[in-house]
C-alpha positions in Angstrom: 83.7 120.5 39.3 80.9 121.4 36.9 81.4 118.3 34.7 81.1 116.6 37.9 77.9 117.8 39.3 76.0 117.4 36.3 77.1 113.7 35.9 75.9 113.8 39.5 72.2 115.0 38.4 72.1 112.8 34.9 72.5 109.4 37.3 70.2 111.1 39.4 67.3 111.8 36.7 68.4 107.8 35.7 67.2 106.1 38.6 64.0 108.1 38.7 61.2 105.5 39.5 57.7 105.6 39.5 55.2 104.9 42.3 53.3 102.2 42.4 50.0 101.7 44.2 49.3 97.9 45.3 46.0 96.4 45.9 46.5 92.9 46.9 43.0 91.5 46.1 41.6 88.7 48.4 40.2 85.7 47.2 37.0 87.4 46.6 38.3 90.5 45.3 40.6 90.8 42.1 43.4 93.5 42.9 45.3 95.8 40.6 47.9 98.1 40.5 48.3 101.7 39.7 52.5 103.0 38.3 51.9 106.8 38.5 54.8 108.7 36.6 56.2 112.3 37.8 54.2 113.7 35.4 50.8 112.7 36.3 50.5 109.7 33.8 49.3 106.6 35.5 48.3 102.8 34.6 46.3 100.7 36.2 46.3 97.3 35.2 43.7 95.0 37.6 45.3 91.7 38.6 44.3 88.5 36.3 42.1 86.0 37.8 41.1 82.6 37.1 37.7 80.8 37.3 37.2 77.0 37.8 35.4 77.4 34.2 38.7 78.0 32.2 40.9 81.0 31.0 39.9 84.4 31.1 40.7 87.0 29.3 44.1 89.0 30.1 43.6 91.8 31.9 43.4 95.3 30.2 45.7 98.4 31.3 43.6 101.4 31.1 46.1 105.1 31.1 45.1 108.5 32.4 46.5 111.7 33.4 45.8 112.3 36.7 46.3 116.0 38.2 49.9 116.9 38.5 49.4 118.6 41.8 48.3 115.2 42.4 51.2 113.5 41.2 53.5 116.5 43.1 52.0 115.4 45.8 52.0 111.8 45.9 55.5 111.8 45.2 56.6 114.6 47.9 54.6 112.6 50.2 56.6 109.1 49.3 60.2 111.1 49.5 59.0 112.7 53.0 58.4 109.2 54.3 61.5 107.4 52.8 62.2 104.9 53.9 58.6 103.3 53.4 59.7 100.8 55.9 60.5 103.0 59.1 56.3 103.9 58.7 54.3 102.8 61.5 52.3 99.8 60.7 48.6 100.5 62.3 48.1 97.7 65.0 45.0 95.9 65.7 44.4 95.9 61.9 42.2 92.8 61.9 40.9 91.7 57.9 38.8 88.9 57.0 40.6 86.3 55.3 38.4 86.2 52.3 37.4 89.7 51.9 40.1 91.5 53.6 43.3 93.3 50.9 45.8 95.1 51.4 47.0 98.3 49.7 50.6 99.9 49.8 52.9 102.0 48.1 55.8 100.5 46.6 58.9 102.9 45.4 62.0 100.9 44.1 62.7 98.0 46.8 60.4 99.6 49.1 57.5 99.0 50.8 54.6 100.9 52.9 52.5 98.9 55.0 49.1 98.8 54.6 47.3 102.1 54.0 44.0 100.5 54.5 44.8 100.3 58.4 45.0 103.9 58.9 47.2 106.5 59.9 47.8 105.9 63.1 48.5 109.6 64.0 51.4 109.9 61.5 51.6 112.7 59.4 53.3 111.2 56.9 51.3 108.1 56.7 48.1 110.4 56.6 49.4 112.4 53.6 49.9 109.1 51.7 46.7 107.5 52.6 45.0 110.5 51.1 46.9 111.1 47.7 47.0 106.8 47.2 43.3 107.4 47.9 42.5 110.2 45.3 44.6 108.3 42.6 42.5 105.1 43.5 39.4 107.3 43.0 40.4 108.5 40.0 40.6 104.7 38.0 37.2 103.4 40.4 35.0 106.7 40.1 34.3 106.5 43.3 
C-alpha cells in the first residue's frame, strides 16, 4: 500500500506544470508571455514582431524571481478555479480591433478567458486578475 501511494505522488510531482500568463498583443501592440514556476521563477519572453522594413531581431527572454507568496498564490488561485474554462467570461467586453489584447491564464490544456474584462463578481476570477496582475507588474515596472 505504501509502495503504492508514493508511486501515486511521484506521477503526481511529474505532471506538475507551470502557469503561463498570455498577452495576446494587437496589431499595434506586441504581446508576450510570462511561465511562472512553483517556486517563484518566471520568464517572460515578448512575442516577435515583424516590420514591413525586414527582420527583426528575435525576441529576448528576460528571468526573475518573483515573490513566492506570489507564486503561492497565483498557483492556489489557478487550482481553486480549475477548470479555467467553467470561469465566467465578463460580457459586454467590447476591444478595439487594433488596440484591444487579450490576457489569460493558461495551465496545461487550459484556458481562462480574458482577465482584462474584469471579474465579474467572481471570487475566483478576482483572485487571479490580481496575482496575473502583480506578476505582469513585476516584468513592466509598472
Amino acid at each position: 500500500m505504501k509502495t503504492i501511494l508514493a508511486g501515486a505522488l511521484a506521477c503526481a510531482a511529474c505532471s506538475a506544470q507551470s502557469v503561463t500568463l498570455v498577452n495576446s498583443g494587437s496589431t499595434n501592440t506586441a504581446g508576450f508571455q510570462i511561465v511562472v514556476d512553483p517556486s517563484g521563477k518566471a520568464e517572460y519572453t515578448p512575442q516577435q514582431r515583424g516590420h514591413a522594413a525586414g527582420p527583426t531581431e528575435a525576441p529576448k527572454t528576460i528571468r526573475k524571481t518573483i515573490p513566492k507568496s506570489l507564486a503561492t498564490s497565483l498557483y492556489a488561485g489557478v487550482n481553486a478555479a480549475r477548470p479555467l474554462s467553467s470561469l465566467p467570461a465578463a460580457g459586454g467586453c467590447m476591444k478595439s480591433a487594433s488596440f484591444g489584447t487579450r490576457l489569460t491564464i493558461q495551465f496545461g490544456d487550459e484556458t481562462s478567458p480574458d482577465l482584462s474584462c474584469g471579474d465579474g463578481g467572481n471570487a475566483k476570477m478576482q483572485a487571479l486578475i490580481r496575482d496575473a496582475n502583480a506578476v505582469v507588474k513585476i516584468f513592466h515596472g509598472e
